[in-house]
C-alpha positions as CSV (number, residue, x, y, z in Angstrom):
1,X,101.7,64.1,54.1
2,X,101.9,65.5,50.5
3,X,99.3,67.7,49.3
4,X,96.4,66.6,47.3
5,X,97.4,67.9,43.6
6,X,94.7,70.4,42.4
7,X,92.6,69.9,39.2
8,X,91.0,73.4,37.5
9,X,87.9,72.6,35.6
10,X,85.8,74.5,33.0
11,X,82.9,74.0,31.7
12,X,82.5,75.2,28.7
13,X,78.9,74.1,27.0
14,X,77.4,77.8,28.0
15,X,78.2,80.6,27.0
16,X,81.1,82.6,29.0
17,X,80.5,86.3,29.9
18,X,82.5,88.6,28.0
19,X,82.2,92.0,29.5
20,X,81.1,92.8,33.4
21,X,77.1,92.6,34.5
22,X,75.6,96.3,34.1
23,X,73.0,95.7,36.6
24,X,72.5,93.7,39.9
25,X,70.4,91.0,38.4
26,X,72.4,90.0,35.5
27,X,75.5,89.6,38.3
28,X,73.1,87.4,40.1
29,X,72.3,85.6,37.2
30,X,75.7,85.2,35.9
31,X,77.4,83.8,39.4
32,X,77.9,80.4,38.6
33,X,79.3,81.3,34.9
34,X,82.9,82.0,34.2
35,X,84.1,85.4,32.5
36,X,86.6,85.2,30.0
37,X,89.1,87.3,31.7
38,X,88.8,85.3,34.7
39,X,89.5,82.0,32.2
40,X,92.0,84.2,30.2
41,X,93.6,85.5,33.8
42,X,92.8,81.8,35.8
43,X,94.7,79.5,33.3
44,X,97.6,81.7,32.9
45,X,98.4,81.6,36.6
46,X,97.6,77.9,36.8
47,X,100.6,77.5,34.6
48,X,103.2,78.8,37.3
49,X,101.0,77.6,40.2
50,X,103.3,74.2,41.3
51,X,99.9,73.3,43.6
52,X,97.8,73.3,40.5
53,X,98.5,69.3,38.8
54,X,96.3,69.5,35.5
55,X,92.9,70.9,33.6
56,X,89.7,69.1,32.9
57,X,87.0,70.9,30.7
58,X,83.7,70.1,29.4
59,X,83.4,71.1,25.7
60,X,79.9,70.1,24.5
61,X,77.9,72.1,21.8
62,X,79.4,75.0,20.1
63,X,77.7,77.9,22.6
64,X,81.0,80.3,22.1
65,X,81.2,82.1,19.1
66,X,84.1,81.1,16.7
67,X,86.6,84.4,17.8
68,X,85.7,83.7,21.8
69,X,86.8,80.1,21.4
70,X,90.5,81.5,19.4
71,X,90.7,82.8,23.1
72,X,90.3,80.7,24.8
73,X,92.6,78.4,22.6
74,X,95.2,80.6,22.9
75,X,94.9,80.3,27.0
76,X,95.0,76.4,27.3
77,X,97.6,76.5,24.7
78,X,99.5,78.9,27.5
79,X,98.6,76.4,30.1
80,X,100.0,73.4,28.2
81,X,103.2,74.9,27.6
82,X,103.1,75.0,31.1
83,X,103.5,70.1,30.7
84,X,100.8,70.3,33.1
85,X,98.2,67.8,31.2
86,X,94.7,69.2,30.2
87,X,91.9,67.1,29.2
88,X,88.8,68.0,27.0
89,X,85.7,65.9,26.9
90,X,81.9,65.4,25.7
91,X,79.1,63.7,26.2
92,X,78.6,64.7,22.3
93,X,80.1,67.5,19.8
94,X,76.3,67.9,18.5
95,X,73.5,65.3,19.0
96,X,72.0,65.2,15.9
97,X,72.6,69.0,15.0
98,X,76.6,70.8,14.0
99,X,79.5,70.3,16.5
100,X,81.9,71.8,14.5
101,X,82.9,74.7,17.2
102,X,83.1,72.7,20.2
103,X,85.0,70.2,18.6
104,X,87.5,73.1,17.5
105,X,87.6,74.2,21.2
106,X,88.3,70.6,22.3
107,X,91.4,70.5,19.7
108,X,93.1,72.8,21.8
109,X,93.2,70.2,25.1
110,X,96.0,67.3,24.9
111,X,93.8,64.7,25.3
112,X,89.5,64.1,24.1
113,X,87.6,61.9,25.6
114,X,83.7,60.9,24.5
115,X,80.9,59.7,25.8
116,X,79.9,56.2,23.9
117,X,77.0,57.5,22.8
118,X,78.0,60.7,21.4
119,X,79.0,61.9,18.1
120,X,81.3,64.1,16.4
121,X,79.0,66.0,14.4
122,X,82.3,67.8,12.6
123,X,80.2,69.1,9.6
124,X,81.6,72.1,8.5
125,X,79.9,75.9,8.6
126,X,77.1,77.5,6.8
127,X,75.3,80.7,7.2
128,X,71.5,81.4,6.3
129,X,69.7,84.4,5.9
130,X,66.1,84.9,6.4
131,X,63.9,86.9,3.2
132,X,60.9,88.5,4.4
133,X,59.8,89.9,1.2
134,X,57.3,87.3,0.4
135,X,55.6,87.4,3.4
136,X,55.4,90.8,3.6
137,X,53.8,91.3,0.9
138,X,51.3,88.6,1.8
139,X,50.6,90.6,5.2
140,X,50.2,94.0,3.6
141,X,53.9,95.6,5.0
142,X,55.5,97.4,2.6
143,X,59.1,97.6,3.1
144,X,60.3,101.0,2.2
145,X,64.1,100.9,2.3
146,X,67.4,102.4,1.3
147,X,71.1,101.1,1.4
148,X,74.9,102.0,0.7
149,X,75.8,99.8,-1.3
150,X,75.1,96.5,-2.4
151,X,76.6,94.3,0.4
152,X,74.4,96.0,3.3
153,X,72.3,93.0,3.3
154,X,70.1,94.8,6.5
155,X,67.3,95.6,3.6
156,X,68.4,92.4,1.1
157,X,66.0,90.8,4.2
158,X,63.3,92.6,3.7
159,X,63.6,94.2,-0.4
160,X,64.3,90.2,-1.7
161,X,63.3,87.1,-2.0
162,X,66.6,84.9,-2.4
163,X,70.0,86.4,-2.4
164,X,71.4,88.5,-4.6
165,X,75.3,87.7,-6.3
166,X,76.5,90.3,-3.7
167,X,74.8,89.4,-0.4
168,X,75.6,85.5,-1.7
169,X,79.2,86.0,-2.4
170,X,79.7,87.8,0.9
171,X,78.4,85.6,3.3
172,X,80.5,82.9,1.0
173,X,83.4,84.4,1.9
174,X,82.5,84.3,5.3
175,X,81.9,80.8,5.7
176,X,85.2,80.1,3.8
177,X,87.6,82.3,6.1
178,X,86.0,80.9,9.3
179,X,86.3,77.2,7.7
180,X,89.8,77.7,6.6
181,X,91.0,78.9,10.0
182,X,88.8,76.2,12.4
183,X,89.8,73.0,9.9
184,X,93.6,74.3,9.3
185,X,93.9,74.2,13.4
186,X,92.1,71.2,13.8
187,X,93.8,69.3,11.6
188,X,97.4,70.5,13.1
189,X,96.3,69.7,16.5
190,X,94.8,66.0,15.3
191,X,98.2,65.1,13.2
192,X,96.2,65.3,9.9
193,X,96.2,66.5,6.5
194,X,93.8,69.6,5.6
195,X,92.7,66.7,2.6
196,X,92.0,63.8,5.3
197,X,90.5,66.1,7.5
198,X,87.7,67.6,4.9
199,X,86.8,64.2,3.8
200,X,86.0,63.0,7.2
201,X,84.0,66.7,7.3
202,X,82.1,65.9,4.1
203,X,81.4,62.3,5.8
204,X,79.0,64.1,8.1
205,X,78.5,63.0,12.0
206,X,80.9,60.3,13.7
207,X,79.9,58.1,15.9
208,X,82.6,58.0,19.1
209,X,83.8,54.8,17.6
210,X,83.9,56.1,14.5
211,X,85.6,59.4,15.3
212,X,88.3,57.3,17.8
213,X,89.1,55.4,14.6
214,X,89.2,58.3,12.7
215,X,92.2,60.0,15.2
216,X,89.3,62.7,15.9
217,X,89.6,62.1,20.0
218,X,91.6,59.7,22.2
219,X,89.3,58.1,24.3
220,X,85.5,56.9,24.3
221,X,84.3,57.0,27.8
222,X,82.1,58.4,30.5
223,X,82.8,61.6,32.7
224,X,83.3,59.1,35.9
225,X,86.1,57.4,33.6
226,X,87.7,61.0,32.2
227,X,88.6,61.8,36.1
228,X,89.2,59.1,37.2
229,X,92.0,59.0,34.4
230,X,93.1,62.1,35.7
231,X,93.4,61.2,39.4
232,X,95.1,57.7,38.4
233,X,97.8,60.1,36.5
234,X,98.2,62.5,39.6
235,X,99.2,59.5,41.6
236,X,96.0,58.5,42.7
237,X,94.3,61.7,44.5
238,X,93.1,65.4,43.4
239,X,90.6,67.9,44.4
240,X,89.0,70.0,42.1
241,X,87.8,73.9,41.4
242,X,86.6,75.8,39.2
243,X,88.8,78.0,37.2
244,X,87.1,81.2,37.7
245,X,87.0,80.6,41.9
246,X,90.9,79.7,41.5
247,X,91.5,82.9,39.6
248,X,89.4,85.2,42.2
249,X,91.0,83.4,45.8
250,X,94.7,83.8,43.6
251,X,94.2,86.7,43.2
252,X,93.0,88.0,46.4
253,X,96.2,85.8,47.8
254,X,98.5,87.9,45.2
255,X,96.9,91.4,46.5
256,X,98.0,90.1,50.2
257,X,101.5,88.9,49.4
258,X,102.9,92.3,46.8
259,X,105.0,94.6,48.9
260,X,103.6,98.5,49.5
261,X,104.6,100.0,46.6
262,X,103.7,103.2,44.3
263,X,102.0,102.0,41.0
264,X,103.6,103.0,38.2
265,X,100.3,103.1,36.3
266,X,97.4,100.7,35.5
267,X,95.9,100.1,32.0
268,X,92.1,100.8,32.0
269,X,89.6,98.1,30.1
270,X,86.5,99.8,28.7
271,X,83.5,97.6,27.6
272,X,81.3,98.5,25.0
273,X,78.6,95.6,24.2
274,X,75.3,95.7,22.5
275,X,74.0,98.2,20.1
276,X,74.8,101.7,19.9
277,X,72.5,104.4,20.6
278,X,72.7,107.8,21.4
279,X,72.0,108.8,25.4
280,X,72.9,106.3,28.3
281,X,73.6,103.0,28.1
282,X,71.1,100.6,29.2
283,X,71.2,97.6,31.4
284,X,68.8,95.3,31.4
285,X,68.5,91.2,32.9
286,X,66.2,90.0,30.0
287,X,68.6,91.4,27.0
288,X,72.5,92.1,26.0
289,X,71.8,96.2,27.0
290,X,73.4,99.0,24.7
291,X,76.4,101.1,24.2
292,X,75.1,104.9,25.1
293,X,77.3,107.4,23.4
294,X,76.8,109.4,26.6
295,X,78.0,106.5,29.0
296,X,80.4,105.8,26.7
297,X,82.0,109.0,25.8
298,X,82.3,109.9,30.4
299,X,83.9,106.4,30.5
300,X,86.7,107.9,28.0
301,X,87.1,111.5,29.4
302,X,87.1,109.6,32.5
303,X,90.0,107.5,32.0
304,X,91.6,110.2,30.0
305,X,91.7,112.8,32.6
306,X,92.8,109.9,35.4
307,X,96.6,110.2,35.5
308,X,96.9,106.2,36.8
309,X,96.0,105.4,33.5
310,X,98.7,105.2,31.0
311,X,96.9,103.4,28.3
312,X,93.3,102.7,27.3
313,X,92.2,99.0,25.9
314,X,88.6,99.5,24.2
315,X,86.9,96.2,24.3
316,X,84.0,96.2,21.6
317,X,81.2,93.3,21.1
318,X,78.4,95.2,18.8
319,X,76.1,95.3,15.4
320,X,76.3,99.0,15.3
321,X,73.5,101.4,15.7
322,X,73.0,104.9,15.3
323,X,75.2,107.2,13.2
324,X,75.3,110.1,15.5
325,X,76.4,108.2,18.5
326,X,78.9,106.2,17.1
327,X,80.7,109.7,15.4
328,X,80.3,110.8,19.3
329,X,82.3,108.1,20.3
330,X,84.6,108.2,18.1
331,X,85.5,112.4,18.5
332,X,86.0,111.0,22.0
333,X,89.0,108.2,21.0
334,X,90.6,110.5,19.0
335,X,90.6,113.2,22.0
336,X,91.4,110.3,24.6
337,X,94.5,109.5,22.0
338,X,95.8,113.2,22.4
339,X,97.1,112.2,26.5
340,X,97.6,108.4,26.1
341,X,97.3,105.5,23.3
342,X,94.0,103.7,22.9
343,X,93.8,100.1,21.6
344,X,90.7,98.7,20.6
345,X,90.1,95.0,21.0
346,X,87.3,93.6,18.9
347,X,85.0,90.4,20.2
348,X,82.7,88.4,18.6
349,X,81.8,91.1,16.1
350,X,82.1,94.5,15.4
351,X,80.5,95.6,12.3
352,X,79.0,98.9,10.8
353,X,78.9,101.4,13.8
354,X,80.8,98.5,15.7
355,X,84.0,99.2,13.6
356,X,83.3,103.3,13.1
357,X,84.0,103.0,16.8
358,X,87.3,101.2,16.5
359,X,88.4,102.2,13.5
360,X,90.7,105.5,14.6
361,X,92.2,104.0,17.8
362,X,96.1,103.7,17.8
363,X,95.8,100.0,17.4
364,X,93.2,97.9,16.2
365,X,93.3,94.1,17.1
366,X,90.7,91.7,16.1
367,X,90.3,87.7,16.6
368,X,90.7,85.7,13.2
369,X,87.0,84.7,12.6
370,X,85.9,88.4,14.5
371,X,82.9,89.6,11.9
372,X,84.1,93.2,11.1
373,X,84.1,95.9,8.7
374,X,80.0,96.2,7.1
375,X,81.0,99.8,6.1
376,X,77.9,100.6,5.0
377,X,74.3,102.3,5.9
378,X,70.8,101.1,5.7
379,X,68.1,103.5,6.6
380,X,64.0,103.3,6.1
381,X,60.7,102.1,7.2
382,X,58.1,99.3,6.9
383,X,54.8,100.3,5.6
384,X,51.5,98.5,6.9
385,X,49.3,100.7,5.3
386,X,47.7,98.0,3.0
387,X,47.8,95.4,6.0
388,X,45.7,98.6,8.2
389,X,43.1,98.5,5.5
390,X,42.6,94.9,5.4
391,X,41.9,95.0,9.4
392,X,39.6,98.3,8.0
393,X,42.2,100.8,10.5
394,X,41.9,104.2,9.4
395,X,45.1,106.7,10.2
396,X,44.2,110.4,9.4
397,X,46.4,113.1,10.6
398,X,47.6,116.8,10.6
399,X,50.5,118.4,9.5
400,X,52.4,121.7,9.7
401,X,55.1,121.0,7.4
402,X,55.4,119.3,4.0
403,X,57.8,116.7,5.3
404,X,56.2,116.6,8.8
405,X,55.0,113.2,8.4
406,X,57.9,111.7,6.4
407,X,58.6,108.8,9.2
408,X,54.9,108.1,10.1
409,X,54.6,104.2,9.6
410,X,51.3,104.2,8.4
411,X,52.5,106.2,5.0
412,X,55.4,105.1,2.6
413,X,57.7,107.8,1.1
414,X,56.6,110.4,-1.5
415,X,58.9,110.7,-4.5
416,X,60.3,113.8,-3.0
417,X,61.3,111.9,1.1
418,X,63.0,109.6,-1.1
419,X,65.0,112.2,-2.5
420,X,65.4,113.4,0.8
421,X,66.4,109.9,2.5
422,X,68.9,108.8,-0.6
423,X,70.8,112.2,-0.1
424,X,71.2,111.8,3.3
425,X,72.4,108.0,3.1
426,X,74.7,109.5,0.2
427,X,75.8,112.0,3.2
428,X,76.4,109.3,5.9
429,X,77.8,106.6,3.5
430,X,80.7,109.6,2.4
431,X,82.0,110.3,5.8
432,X,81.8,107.4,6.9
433,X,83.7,105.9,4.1
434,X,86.5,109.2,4.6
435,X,87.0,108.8,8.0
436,X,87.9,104.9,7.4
437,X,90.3,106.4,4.6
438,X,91.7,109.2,7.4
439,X,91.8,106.4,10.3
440,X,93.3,103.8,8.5
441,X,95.5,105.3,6.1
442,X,93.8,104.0,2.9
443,X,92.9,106.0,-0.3
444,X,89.3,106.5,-0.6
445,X,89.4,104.2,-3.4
446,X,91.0,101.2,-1.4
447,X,88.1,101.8,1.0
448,X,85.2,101.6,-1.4
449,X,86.4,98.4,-2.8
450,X,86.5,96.8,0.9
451,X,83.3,98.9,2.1
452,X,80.3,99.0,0.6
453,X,78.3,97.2,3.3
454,X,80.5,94.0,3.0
455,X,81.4,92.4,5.8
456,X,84.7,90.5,6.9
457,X,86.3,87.9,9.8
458,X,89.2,89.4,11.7
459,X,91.6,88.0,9.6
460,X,90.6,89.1,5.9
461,X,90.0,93.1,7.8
462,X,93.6,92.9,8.6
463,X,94.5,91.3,5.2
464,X,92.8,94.5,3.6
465,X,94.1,97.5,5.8
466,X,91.2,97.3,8.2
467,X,92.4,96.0,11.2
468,X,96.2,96.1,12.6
469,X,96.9,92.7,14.6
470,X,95.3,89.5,15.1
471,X,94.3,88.6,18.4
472,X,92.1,89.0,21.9
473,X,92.1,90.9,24.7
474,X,95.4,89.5,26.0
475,X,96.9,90.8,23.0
476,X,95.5,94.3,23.1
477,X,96.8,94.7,26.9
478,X,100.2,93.7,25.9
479,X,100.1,96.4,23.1
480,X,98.7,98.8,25.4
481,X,101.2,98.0,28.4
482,X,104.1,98.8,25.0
483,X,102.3,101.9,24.2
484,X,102.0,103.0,27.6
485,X,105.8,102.4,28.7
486,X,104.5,100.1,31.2
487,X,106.4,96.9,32.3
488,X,105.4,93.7,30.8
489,X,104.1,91.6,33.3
490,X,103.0,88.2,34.0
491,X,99.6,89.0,36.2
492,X,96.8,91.6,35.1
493,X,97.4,93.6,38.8
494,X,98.2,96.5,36.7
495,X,95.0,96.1,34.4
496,X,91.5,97.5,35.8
497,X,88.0,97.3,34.8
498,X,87.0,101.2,34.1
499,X,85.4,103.2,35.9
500,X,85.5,101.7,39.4
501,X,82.6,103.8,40.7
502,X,81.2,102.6,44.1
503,X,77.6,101.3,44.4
504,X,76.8,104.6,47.2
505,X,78.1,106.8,44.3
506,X,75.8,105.3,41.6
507,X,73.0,105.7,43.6
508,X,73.7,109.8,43.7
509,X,73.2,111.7,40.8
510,X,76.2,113.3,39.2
511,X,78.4,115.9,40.2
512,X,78.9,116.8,36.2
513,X,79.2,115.4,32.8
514,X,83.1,114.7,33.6
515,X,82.2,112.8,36.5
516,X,82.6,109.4,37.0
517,X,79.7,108.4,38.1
518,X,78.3,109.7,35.0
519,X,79.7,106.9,32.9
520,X,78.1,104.3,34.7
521,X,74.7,102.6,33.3
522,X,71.0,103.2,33.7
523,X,68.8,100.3,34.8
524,X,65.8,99.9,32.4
525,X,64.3,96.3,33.7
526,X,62.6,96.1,30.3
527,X,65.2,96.6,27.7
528,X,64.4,98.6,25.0
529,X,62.2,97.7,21.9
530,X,65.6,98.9,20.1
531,X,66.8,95.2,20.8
532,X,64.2,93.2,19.5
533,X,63.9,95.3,16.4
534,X,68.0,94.3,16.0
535,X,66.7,90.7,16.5
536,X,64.4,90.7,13.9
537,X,67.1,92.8,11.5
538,X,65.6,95.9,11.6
539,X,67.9,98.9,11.8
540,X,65.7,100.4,14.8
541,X,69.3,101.3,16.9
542,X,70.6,103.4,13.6
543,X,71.5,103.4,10.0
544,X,74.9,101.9,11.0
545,X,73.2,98.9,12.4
546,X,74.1,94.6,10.9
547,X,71.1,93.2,9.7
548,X,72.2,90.1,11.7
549,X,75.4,88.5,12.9
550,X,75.8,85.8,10.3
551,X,75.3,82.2,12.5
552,X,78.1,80.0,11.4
């Protein structure tokens, strides 16, 4: 009796994990979601896998950020090449509110299907900013602030009212690069002009009849209809999985079948995500965590000094943070470059101390609508001395030195701190602007006109010297397996989260800073206040800190 043809799914309305769990809860919490790897990974062995027949995925709402979904775009567009059919569908691409990312991430699928009652809310981008000035004047907070240059927007939030030409022209661009790349694929996928295309756009929401007429998806119909589609295709019959359990029991399969053989060298994936502070990196259930220059900088020696490891892929997901830690980090890619290349893969965003990180490894590779670059600092306080009054609070204090008091919130800056604070952002704003020049070849000139706090998507950074190749993780590997004289290959087996450090060995405290136990995280249950001050746009985690990841 022939076997039942499998079906992969994926669903795709929540958010996929894009670097590994740091603590116990989180990989508790995040069991039933798929990684990206494993998606990445899953779909390109489905393509050669004759027992796999087809993909179905759910692609409501636009949960992935705009350079995830490229990814994953690029995988099913692996998987198709593969004849094997794959199959999007909806219950609705926005219900009442944008769809414009899911839909883009449907595109990618041979077929869409939509529930009647859905939409295609296929309205285009925008991205807001939030001014606090107003209000906090109202509440008594003065915002004492400083900023290199005009395009570090972190204080536009809190100085301003409205935008100014810089912080409006910016985010413009923004909008525009991520809206040229998302409607030019869309409309290639759908067989229509970039002109048809933007007026059905500027029409606002479909209705599933609407959009079907339209040649914006295939079919209008309920999930019960979408498989049974797919099973009347496959002759009748299929069984299902999930994409991420295919890729794990393939895997495991693939480990059993290789022959003994000595490895000619692995590629080792490093994970930075969250902001970056100086110390260990934290962990945490109820937030994203931080990069800790410490935890950071052992995971580099580590891999370094390990002679398996022929190349290093630096995966980075982060606002930025503190100046100090992110220099750290970046002394220790330029000393992990001396024994073996280091390519840096950029996520959703890697701005400010995000891209001071990146900026000097061999290769720098960055998804199209990747926010990148804000070369810039911010650096100050928030006042509530008037707002204390009003409540009748009363701060005295004691000092030893004339400047001892210069960061007390209670107090804003004397002429002579701000003196003081505008010299040193002069200071940090200088080196960090030279070592973009020294990393990435550029005249310090060329720099200033693309710094200045601006920031960029993946693909105008590349256009402008800032970033070397377009493209996700899969992409760095590759270059790293090149760089690394390894073979190409067709499976990751040669490509290893780093470090691997047993949970017996986390538990014990280090043998030394070189250790690799050292490098792995530190459990703080609460977070850190760090994160919620990043939330709001403050730059508690460091001068080199985003204001915000612009929501488009």
């Amino acid at each position: 009796m022939p076997a039942v043809p499998l079906v992969l799914e994926l669903e795709l309305n929540t958010p996929l994990i894009t670097s590994p769990p740091q603590d116990p809860l989180s990989a508790v919490r995040a069991r039933n979601r798929t990684h990206l790897s494993d998606l990445i990974e899953g779909l390109r062995r489905a393509a050669k896998d004759p027992k796999v027949a087809g993909l179905i995925a759910q692609c409501d709402g636009g949960t992935q950020p705009p350079a995830v979904v490229q990814e994953i775009r690029d995988a099913v567009a692996g998987f198709r090449r593969s004849g094997k059919p794959a199959v999007a569908w909806a219950r609705s691409f926005g219900e009442l509110g944008p769809g414009t990312t899911g839909y883009y991430l449907a595109t990618a699928f041979d077929e869409i299907w939509l529930q009647p009652s859905g939409d295609v809310g296929l309205t285009g981008y925008s991205a807001r900013a939030v001014f606090l000035r107003e209000a906090l004047d109202r509440a008594g907070l003065q915002p004492d602030l400083s900023q290199r240059h005009e395009y570090k927007n972190a204080a536009d939030m809190f100085v301003r009212s409205q935008f100014s030409d810089a912080h409006r022209e910016a985010l413009t661009r923004i909008v525009e690069s991520t809206g040229e790349q998302v409607f030019d694929a869309v409309a290639a996928a759908r067989g229509l002009s970039t002109d048809r295309l933007r007026n059905i756009v500027d029409g606002g929401p479909l209705s599933a009849t609407d959009a079907r007429d339209a040649g914006l998806v295939d079919h209008v119909g309920y999930r019960d209809e979408v498989y049974t589609a797919m099973a009347r295709r496959l002759g009748g019959r299929m069984r299902l999985r999930y994409v991420g359990r295919y890729n794990h029991a393939a895997g495991k399969a693939q480990i059993l079948r290789l022959p003994v053989h000595r490895s000619r060298g692995n590629v080792a994936v490093i994970y930075g995500k969250g902001p970056i502070a100086v110390g260990r990196s934290s962990a945490s259930p109820f937030s994203e965590g931080s990069i800790g220059a410490d935890t950071l900088s052992a995971n580099l020696r580590a891999a370094a000094a390990d002679k398996n490891v022929k190349a290093i892929v630096f995966r980075v997901d982060s606002p930025g943070g503190s100046y100090v830690a992110s220099d750290t980090i970046r002394r220790e890619i330029l000393l992990a470059r001396r024994t073996k290349p280091v390519i840096a893969s950029m996520g959703s965003v890697a701005g400010s101390g995000g891209y001071f990180v990146t900026m000097c490894a061999d290769v720098v590779v960055a998804s199209p609508a990747t926010i990148t670059g804000s070369i810039g600092v911010v650096g100050g306080k928030v006042v509530p001395k008037r707002l204390l009054e009003r409540l009748g609070i009363r701060v005295g204090s004691v000092s030893t030195g004339a400047q001892a008091g210069m960061f007390a919130a209670d107090e804003p800056f004397t002429q002579e701190q701000w003196e003081i604070l505008n010299g040193w952002m002069d200071r940090v704003y200088d080196d960090f602007t030279a070592k973009v020049a020294e990393d990435r070849g550029l005249s310090r000139e060329a720099v200033d006109d693309v710094a200045r706090g601006r920031i960029w998507t993946g693909a105008d950074a590349r256009d402008r010297g800032l970033v070397d190749e377009l493209g996700g993780l899969s992409t760095a590997i590759r270059i790293a397996r090149d760089r690394g004289r390894l073979p190409d290959r067709d499976d990751l087996s040669d490509v290893q989260g780093y470090p691997k450090v047993p949970f017996l060995e986390r538990l014990r405290p280090a043998e030394s800073s070189q250790s690799p136990a050292a490098a792995s995280s530190s459990l703080n249950p609460w977070g850190t206040l760090a994160h919620l001050a990043t939330a709001l746009g403050l730059p508690a985690a460091g001068p080199l800190s985003m204001p915000f990841v612009p929501s488009v």
